[in-house]
C-alpha positions as CSV (number, residue, x, y, z in Angstrom):
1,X,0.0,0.0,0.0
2,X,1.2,3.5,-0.6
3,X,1.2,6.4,1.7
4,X,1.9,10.2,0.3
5,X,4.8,11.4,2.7
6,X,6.6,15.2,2.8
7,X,9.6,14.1,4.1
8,X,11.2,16.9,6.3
9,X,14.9,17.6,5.9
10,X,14.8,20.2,9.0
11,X,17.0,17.8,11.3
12,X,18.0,14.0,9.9
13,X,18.5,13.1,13.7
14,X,15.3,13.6,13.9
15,X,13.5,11.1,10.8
16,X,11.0,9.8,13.1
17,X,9.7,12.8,14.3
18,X,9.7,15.1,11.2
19,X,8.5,12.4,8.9
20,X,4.7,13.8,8.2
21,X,1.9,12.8,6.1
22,X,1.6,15.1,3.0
23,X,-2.0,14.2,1.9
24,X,-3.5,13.0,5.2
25,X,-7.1,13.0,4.0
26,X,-5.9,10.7,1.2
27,X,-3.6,8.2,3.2
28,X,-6.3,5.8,4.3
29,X,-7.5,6.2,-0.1
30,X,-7.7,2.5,-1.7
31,X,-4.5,3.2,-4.4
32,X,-5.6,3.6,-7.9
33,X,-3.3,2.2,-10.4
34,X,-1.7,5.0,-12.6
35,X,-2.0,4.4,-16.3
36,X,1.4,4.4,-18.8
37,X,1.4,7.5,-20.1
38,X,1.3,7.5,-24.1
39,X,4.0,8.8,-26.8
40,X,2.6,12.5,-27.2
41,X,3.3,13.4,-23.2
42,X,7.4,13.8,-23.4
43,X,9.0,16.5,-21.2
44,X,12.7,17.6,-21.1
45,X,14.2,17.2,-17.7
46,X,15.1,20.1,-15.6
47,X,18.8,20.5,-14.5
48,X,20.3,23.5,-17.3
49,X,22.4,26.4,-15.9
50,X,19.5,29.1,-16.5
51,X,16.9,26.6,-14.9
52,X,19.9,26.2,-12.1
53,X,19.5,30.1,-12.1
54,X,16.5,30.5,-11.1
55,X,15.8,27.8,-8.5
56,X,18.9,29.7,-7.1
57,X,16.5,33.1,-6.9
58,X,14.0,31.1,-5.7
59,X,15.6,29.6,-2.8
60,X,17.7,32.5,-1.9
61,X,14.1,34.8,-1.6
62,X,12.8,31.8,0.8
63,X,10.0,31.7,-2.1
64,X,7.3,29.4,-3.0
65,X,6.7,27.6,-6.5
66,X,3.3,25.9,-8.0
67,X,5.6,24.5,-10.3
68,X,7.7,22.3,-7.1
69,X,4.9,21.9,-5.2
70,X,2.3,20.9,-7.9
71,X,4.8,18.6,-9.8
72,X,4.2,20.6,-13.1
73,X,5.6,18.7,-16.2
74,X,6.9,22.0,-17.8
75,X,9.2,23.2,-15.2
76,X,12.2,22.6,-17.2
77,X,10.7,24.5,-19.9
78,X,9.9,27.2,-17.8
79,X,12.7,27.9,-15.4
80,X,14.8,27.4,-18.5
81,X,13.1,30.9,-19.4
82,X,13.3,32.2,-16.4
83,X,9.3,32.0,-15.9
84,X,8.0,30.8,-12.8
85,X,4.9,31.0,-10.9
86,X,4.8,31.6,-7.6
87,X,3.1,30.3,-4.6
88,X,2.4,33.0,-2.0
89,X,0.5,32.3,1.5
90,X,2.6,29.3,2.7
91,X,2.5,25.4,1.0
92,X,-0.3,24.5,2.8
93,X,-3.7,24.3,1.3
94,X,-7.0,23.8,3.6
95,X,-8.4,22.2,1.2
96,X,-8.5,18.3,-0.4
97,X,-8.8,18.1,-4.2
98,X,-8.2,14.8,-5.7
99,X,-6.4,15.9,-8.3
100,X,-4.0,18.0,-6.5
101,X,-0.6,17.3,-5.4
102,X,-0.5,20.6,-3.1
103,X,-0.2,19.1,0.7
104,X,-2.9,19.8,2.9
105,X,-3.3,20.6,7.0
106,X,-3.1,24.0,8.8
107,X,-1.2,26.6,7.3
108,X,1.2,28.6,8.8
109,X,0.3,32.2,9.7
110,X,1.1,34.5,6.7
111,X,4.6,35.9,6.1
112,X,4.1,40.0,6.1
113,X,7.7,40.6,4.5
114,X,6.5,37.6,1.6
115,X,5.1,40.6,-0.6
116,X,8.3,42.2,-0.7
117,X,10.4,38.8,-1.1
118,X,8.3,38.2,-4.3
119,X,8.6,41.7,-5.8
120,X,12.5,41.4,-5.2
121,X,12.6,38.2,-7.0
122,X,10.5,39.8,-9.9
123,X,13.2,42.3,-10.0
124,X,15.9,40.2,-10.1
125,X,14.6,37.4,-12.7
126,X,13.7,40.5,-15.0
127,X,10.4,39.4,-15.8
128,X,8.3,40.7,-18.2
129,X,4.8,39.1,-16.8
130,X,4.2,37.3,-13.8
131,X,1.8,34.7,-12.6
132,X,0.8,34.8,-8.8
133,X,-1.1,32.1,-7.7
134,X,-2.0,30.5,-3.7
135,X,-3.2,27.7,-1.8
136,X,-7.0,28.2,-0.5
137,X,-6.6,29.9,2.6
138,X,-10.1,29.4,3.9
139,X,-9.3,29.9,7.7
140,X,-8.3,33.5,6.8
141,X,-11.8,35.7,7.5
142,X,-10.7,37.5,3.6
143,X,-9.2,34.1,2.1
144,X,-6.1,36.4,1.7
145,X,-7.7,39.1,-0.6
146,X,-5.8,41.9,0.8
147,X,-2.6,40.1,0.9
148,X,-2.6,39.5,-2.9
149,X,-3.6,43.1,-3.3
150,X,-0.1,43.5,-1.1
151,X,1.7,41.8,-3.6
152,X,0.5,43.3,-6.5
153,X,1.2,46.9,-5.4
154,X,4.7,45.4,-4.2
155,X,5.9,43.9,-7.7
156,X,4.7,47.3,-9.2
157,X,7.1,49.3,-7.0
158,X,10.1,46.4,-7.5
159,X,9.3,46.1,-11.4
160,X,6.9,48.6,-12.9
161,X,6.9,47.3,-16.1
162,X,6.2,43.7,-15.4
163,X,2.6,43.0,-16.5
164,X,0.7,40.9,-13.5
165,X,-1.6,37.7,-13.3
166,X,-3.1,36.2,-10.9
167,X,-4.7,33.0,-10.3
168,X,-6.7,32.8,-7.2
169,X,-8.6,30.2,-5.0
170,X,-12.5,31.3,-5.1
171,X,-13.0,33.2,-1.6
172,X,-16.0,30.8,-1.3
173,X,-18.1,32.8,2.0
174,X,-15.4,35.5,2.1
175,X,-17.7,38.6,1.3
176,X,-15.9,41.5,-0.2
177,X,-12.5,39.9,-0.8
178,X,-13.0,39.7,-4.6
179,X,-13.4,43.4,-4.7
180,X,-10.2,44.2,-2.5
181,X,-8.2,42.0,-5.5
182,X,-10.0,43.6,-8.4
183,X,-9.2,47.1,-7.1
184,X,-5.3,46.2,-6.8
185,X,-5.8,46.0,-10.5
186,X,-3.6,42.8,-12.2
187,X,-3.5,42.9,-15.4
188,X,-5.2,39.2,-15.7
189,X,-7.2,37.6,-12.9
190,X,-7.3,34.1,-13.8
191,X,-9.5,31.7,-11.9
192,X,-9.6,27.5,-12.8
193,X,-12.8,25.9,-12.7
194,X,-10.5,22.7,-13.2
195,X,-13.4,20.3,-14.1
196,X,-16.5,20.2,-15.6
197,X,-20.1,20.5,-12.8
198,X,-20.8,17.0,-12.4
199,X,-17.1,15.8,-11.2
200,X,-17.0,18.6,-8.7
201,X,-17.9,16.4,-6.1
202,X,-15.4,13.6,-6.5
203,X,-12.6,15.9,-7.6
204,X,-13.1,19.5,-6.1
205,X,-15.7,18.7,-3.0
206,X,-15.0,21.8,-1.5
207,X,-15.6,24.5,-4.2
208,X,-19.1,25.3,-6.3
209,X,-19.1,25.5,-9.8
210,X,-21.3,28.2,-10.2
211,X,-20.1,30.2,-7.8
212,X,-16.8,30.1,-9.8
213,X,-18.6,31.0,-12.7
214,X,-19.9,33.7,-11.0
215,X,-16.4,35.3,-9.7
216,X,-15.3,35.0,-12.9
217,X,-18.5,37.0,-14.2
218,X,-18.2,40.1,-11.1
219,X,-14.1,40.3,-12.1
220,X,-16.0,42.1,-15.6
221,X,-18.8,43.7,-13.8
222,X,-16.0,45.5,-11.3
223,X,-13.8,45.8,-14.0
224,X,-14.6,45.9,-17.8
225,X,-10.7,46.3,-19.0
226,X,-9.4,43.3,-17.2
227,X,-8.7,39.9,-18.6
228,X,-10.0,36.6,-17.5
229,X,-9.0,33.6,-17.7
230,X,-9.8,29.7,-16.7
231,X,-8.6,26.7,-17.1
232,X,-9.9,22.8,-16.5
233,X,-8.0,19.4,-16.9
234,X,-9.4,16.8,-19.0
235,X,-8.9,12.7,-18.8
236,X,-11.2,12.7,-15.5
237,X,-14.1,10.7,-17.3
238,X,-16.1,14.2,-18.4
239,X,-17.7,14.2,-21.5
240,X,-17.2,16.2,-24.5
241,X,-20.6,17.7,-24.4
242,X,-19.7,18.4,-20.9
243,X,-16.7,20.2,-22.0
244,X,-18.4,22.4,-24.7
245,X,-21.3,23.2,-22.4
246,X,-18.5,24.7,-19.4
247,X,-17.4,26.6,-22.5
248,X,-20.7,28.6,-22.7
249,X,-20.5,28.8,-19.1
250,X,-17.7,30.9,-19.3
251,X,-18.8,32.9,-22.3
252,X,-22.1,34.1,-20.6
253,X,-19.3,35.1,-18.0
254,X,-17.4,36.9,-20.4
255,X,-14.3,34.8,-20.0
256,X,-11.8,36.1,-22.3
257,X,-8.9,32.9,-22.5
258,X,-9.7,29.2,-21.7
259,X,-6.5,26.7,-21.1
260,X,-7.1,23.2,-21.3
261,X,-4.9,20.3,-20.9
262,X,-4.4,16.6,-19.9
263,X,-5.2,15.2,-16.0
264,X,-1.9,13.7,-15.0
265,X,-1.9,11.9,-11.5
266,X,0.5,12.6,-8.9
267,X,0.1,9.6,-6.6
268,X,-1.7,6.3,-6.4
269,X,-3.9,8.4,-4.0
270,X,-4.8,10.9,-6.3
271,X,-8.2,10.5,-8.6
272,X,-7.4,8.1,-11.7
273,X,-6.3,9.3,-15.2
274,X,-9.7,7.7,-16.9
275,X,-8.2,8.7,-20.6
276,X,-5.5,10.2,-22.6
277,X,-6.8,12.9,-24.6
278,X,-5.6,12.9,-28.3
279,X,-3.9,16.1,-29.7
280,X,-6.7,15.9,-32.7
281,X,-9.2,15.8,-29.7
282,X,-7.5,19.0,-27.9
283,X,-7.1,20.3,-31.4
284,X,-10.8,20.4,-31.8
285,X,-11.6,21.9,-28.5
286,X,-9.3,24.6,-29.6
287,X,-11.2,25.0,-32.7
288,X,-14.6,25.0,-31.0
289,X,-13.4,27.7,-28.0
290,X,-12.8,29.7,-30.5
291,X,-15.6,29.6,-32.6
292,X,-17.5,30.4,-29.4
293,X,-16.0,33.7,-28.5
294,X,-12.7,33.3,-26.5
295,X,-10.1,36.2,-27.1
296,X,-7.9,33.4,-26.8
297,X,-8.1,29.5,-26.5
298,X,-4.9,26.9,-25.7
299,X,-5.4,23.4,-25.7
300,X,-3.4,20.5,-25.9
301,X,-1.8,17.6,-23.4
302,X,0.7,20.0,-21.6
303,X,-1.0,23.2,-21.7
304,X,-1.3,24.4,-18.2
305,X,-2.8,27.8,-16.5
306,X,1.1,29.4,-16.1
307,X,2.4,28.1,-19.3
308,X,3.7,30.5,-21.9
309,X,1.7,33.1,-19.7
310,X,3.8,36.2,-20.7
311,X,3.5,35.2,-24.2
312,X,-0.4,34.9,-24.1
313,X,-0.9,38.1,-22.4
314,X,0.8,39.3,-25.4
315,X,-2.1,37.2,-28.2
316,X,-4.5,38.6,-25.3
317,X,-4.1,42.2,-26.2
318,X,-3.8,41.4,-30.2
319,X,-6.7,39.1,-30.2
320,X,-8.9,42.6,-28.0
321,X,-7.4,45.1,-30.4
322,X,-7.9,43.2,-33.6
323,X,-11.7,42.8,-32.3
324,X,-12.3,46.3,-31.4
325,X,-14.3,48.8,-33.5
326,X,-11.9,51.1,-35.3
């Protein structure tokens, strides 16, 4: 049987005591078997001087990464770039998904000098756009609104010219902390709705589907000029009618970019890859996003909510330009 540990390095004396249980809410899971992965998922290992670089700034600003703590297949792409996406309000989510390798448990009491750790880093990667993503922080009474907002305004005074997005948890019973983001004005506020309504309660029990749609929706109402963005995995055993109606979903919200790409499971106690989705098949629901209305649609087995970011905040403004009136 297999148990998902987070081995502590604090004090090797010390093994039997720091040993802890990463995913205790899945430990006691019955294992599901994790199925080969097929020819069209191939990633380049991480381990270049550049990528070397940045873990380095990472480390060195005492920083949190999605692309660690998730297991993200593209890291080597991205740190190779110098693109990374960081984790702010600890490692430590208070919430379960199936899908997600993000440990769980009570996090730590938020870091007031984080803001200006990750707006240093900024600075010193010299990045051109940014992705700020967090754990779900639902003992905080604002589900840390106004400390997103703190680093927003922080990167702004490190790096001025580095364009911002953000990718937030859904401040689910947190009254007034979507307007406290909004006002520190990213430039995209990105929120995943990961799967489609009718495997919410297997793989995301503790979020609503429609009230997701209906953050995403409020982002506009507050703020006309701002991008949105979501994102789902495929693979989970939706179907493709499924997939087309959350597509509509999103365009009655006005969503301007959609990302999908392929489920991959972490660990045997994560929810089951049910199928590999073809390119042709991701192909299509490229085709189809953007016959429906999206600014901008990316879909294939590897796309993911961070990946290429700065590039697609770049189609993002081409795609709104080309459309508007002259």
């Amino acid at each position: 049987m297999a148990v998902v540990l987070d081995l502590l390095k604090d004090d090797p004396r010390k093994k039997s005591e720091s040993t802890a249980l990463r995913h205790p809410e899945k430990a006691h899971r019955p294992d599901n078997p994790i199925a080969r992965k097929p020819d069209w998922i191939r990633v380049k290992a991480p381990g270049s001087p550049k990528w070397a670089e940045t873990h380095k700034i990472v480390k060195e600003n005492g920083l949190v990464t999605v692309c660690e703590e998730a297991g993200c297949p593209n890291i080597g792409e991205c740190w190779e770039k110098k693109h990374a996406t960081f984790m702010i309000m600890g490692d430590t989510c208070t919430r379960a998904c199936a899908f997600c390798n993000v440990k769980t448990g009570m996090p730590a009491p938020l870091d007031p000098k984080e803001p200006e750790h990750i707006g240093q880093a900024v600075a010193k990667l010299g990045l051109t756009h940014v992705v700020i993503t967090s754990v779900d922080r639902d003992d905080l009474a604002d589900g840390g609104a106004e400390h997103f907002a703190q680093v927003i305004r922080a990167i702004r005074v490190a790096s001025p010219k580095t364009t911002i997005e953000i990718l937030t948890p859904d401040f689910l019973r947190k009254e007034g902390a979507l307007e406290v983001v909004v006002a520190a004005r990213p430039d995209v506020f990105n929120h995943n709705l990961e799967t489609v309504p009718s495997k919410y309660l297997k793989v995301r029990p503790g979020a609503r589907y429609f009230h997701s749609i209906r953050l995403l929706q409020k982002v506009k109402e507050l703020d006309p000029t701002m991008f949105t963005k979501s994102g789902i995995m495929v693979g989970l055993g939706e179907e493709r009618n499924e997939v087309l109606q959350l597509m509509d979903d999103l365009r009655s919200a006005d969503v301007d970019f959609i990302t999908i790409g392929q489920y991959l499971q972490p660990t045997r106690k994560h929810h089951e890859v049910i199928s590999f989705i073809t390119p042709a098949e991701f192909a299509s629901y490229e085709t189809v996003a953007h016959a429906k209305g999206f600014l901008l649609a990316s879909a294939s087995p590897l796309t993911r909510s961070s990946h290429h970011a700065g590039e697609d905040f770049a189609r993002l403004k081409a795609a709104r330009e080309a459309k508007s009136p002259r």
